[in-house]
N, C-alpha and C positions, 0 to 999 in steps of 0.2 A: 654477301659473306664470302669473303675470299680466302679461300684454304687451300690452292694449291695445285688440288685436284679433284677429280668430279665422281670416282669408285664407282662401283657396282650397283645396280638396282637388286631389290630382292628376287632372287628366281622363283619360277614360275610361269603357269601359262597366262596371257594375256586373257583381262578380265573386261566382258563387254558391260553395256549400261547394266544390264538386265541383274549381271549377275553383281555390282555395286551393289544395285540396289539391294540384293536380298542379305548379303554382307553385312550391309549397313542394320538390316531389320534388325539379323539373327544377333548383333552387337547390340543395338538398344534394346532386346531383350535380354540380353544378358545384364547390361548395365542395371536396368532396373529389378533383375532376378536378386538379389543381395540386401538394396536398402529397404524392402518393400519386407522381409520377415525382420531386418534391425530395427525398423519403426512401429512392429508390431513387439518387439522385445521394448525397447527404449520406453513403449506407453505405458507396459506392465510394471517398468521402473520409474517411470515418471516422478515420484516424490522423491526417492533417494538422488535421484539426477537435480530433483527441481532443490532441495535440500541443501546439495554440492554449490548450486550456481547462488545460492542468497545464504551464504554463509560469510562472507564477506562484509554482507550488508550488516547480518546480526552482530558479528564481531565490533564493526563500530558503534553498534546501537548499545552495544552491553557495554564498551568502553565508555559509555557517557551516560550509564544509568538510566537508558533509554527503554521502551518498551520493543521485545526484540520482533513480536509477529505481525507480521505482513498483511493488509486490509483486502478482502475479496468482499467488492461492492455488487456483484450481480449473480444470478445460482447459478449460471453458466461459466462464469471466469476461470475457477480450476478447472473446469473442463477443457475450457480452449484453451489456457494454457500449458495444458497438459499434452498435447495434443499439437502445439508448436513446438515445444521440448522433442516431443517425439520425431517430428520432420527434421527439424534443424538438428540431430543425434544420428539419425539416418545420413542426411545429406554429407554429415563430417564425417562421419564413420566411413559408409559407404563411397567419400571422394575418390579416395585412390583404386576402387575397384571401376570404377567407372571410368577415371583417365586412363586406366588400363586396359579396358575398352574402345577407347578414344584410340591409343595407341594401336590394337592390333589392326584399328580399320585404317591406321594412315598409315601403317610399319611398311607393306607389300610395295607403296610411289615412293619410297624416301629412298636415296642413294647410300653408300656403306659410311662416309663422314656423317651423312645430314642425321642417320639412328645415333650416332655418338653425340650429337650436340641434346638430342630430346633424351637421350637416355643419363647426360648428364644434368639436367633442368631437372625433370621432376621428381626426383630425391630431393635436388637441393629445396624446391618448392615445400616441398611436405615436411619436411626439417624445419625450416624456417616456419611455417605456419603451426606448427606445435609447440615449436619455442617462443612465437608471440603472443600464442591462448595460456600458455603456463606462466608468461611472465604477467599476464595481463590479471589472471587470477591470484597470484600465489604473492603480487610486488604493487602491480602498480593498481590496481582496482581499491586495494584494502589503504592502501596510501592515500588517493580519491578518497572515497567517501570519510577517511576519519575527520579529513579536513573539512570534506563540505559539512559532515553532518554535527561538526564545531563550530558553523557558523552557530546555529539554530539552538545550540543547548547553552541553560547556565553552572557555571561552577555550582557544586553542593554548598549547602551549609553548614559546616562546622561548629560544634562544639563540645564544652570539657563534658567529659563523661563521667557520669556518679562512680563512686567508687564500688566496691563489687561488695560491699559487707553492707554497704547499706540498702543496696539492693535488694541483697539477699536479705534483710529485715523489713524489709516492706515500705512500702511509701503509697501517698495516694494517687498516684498515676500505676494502672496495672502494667506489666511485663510480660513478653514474648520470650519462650526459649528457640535460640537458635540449633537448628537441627539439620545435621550435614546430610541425612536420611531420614523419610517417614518414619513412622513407629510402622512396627507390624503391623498390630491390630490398632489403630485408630478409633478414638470414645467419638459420636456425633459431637460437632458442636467444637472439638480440639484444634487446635489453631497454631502456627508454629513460624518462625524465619526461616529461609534458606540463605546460605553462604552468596547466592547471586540475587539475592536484594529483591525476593520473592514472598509473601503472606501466601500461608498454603492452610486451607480448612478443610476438614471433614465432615461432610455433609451425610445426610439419610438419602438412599436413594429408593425408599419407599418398597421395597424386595428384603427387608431385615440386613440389609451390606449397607456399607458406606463408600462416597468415592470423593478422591481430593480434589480441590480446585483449587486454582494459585491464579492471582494475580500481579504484576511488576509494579516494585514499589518505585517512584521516580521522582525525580524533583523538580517540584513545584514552577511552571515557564508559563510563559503569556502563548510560546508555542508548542504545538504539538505534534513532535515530528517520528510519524510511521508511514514506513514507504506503503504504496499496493502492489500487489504483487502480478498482475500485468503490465504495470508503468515498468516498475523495477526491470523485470526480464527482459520487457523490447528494451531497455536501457543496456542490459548487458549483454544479449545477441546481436543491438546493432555497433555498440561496443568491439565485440570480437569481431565481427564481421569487418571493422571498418580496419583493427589490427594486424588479423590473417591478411589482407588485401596491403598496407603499410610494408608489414616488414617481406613483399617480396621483392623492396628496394635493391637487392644485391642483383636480381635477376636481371632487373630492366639496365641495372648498370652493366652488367654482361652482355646484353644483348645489344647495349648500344658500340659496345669495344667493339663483338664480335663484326656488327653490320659496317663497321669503321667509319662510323660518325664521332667518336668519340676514342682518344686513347689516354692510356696511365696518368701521363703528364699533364692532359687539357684536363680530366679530371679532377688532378691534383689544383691545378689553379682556378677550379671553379668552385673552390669551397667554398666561400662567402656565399656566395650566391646558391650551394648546398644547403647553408644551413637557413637563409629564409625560407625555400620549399621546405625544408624540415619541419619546421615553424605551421607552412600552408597547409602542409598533407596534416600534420597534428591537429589545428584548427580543423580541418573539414571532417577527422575523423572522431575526434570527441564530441559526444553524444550533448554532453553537459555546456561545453562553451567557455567553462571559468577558465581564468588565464593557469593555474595550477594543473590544471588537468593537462591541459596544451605542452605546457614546459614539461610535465613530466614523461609526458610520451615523442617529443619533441627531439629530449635527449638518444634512446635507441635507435631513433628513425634516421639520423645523423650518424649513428655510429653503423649501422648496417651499408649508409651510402660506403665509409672508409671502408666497411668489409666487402663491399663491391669491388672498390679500385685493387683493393688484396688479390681478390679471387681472380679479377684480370691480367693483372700479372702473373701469376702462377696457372691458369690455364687461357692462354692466347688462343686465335682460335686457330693458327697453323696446328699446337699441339691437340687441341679436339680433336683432330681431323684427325690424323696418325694414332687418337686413342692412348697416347704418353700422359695422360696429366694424372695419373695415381704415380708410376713408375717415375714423372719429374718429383712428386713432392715427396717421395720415398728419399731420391737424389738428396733434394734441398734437408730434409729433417737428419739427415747422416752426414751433410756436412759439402753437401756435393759430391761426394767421392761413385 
């Protein structure tokens, strides 16, 4: 990495093995001081987190008059599940206190350029890996599954609807009222619709109360499609995992400017050949495999390579070094002056 010049090491007195070593301890105690009461919070919220991450999934199941709850085939499963939510919540949460960490045990060997280069990475790093879990939740996950889970369903069945007077006079098929709310007090035995395609009864539950139960009412398919909710989650952690790790595309494109394997221009004409690895990295990191899923995460993962070649024109790594790349892009968004 050639910048010019070689700066300053960090002051201080020179540090022997011994004392590395105990550096190194008192920093992975620290690092693990942090995720280790977040995993002890994250388990206590485990539903509302596990809720967050298979909402997605209900969303397309209730677009297709689907049954929206999630199949727990063994008595331990919510538990382990609950229970990997919790690590992987730590682990994210807990990232940046730990490269932080990472950092004060390398900060004291790195010379005054080489902190400007790591202290310009891992912002960019944590930026980008929050902007691929939010897009991955919020755009392209809810995208996926409407379509996968449109293979599996059939359209409803239509038809004309009696008129409401003759309803209301009776015929010999009984009638359901649809109720956008329970009753208060509920009779045993009262029976009602919900607005989301629900039969809800009120049962005895042998204590002189009654309590509702509701079933989904769905249409009629040769298949039957409800996810479980182990499958489901490794599906969407390994999901994210494979995203977070995709879009740090802009980085490796910097790093390759910086090590001067690679500049703007060779870049620029290596696009074609961009976008099949686009393609690659997409394929190996969707979970699922269908070519939709591929193309749809296919397309960011290409557009982050262009905001790599961006990023290395505006911060080269001479200006790293000298610490000008806020103060250049201040320059460029005012026009140069």
């Amino acid at each position: 990495m050639d910048t010019g010049h070689q700066g300053e090491r960090s002051e201080g007195a020179v540090m022997t093995l011994g004392d590395h070593l105990d550096e190194l301890r008192r920093r992975m105690i620290w690092a693990v001081a942090l995720p280790l009461p977040v995993a002890v919070m994250a388990f206590a919220w485990a539903e509302p987190i596990r809720n967050f991450l298979c909402r997605p999934s209900v969303h397309a199941l209730e677009a297709h008059n689907l049954p929206t709850q999630l199949q727990v085939l063994s008595p331990i499963e919510t538990l382990g599940t609950d229970l990997k939510i919790a690590l992987v919540t730590a682990l994210v949460l807990g990232a940046p206190w730990i490269l932080l960490q990472v950092w004060k045990f390398v900060e004291p060997g790195l010379y005054a350029h080489e902190r400007r280069f790591v202290r310009l990475l891992l912002p960019m790093s944590a930026a980008l890996t929050v902007s691929g879990l939010a897009l991955l939740h919020f755009l392209l996950m809810p995208m996926m599954l409407e379509v996968l889970v449109s293979f599996g369903s059939e359209p409803p069945q239509r038809m004309e609807a009696a008129p409401t007077a003759q309803v209301a006079a009776g015929s010999a098929v009984p009638t359901l009222p649809t109720l956008h709310e329970a009753p208060a007090h509920p009779a045993p035995g009262q029976a009602w619709l919900t607005p989301d395609h629900r039969l809800a009864v009120a049962v005895p539950d042998g204590e002189g109360m009654v309590q509702v139960l509701s079933v989904p009412l769905v249409q009629g398919s040769r298949l039957a499609q409800q996810f479980r909710l182990s499958e489901y989650l490794d599906f969407t952690l390994d999901f994210a995992l494979g995203t977070a790790i995709a879009f740090q595309t802009p980085l490796i494109v910097l790093l390759l400017g910086w090590l001067g394997v690679l500049t703007p221009q060779a870049l620029g004409q290596f696009r074609r050949y961009a976008i099949f690895l686009s393609v690659l990295v997409s394929a190996i990191v969707t979970p699922s495999g269908d070519p939709f899923s591929l193309a749809l995460l296919a397309v960011p993962i290409y557009g982050l390579y262009e905001l790599g070649i961006l990023l290395l024109r505006a911060a080269p790594p001479s200006v790293v070094a000298r610490g000008e790349v806020f103060s250049r892009i201040v320059r460029a968004a005012r026009g140069g002056t």
